[in-house]
N, C-alpha and C positions, 0 to 999 in steps of 0.2 A: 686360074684358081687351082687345077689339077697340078700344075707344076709346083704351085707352093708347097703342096700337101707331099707332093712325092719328092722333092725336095727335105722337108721335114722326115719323113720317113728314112730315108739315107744319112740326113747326118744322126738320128736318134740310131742307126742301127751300126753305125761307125762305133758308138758308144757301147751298145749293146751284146755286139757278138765277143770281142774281148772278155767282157765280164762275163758269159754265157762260157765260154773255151776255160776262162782260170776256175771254174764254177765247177764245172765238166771235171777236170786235172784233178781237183781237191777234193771231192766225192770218189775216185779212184785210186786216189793216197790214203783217203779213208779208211775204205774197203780192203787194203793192202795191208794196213797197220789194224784192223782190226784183226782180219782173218790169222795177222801171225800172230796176235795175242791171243788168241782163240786155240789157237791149233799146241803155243808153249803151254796153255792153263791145260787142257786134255794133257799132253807129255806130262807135266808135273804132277796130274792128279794120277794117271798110271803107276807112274812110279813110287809117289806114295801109297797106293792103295794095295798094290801088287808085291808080296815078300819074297825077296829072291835072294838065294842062299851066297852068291857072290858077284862082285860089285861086275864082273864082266858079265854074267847074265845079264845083269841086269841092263849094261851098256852095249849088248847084242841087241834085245827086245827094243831099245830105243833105235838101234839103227835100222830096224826091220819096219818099224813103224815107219818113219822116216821113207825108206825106198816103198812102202804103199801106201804112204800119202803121194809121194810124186808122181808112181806109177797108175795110180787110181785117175786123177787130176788131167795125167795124159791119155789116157787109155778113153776116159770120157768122150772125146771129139771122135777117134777111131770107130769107137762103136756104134755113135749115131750116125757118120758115114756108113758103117757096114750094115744099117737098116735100112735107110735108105736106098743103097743099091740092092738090097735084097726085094725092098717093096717093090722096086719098079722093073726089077727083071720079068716079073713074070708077066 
């Protein structure tokens, strides 16, 4: 009796973790292609909202943006390491 059930159990999960993994991928491509439409709709409403007297200001302010969104993004992980080792030194 137990074998049948756990028998059952394996091939249902033969089926299951695939679709559970492509499931997984495709909420993370989601979240990818959201976040960059997210982040161009911000850049585009900046620069329409903001009046800059030439078009390289204006292509400064967008690259400046640009290095502190990545830098922010990165900088994130650093600094909850450097909390943590600050909490636990003492």
């Amino acid at each position: 009796m137990t074998e049948t059930i756990f028998d059952a159990i394996a091939s249902v999960s033969v089926f299951v973790l695939p679709m559970l993994a492509a499931g997984i991928l495709e909420q993370r491509k989601t979240e990818k292609e959201r976040k960059h439409r997210e982040s161009a709709l911000l850049r585009e409403m900046e620069l329409e909202t903001l009046k800059y007297e030439t078009w390289a200001q204006a292509e400064q302010y967008y690259k400046t943006c640009q290095k502190e969104f990545v830098r922010n993004s990165l900088v994130y992980n650093a600094q909850q390491v450097d909390k943590e080792i600050a909490r636990y030194a003492n």
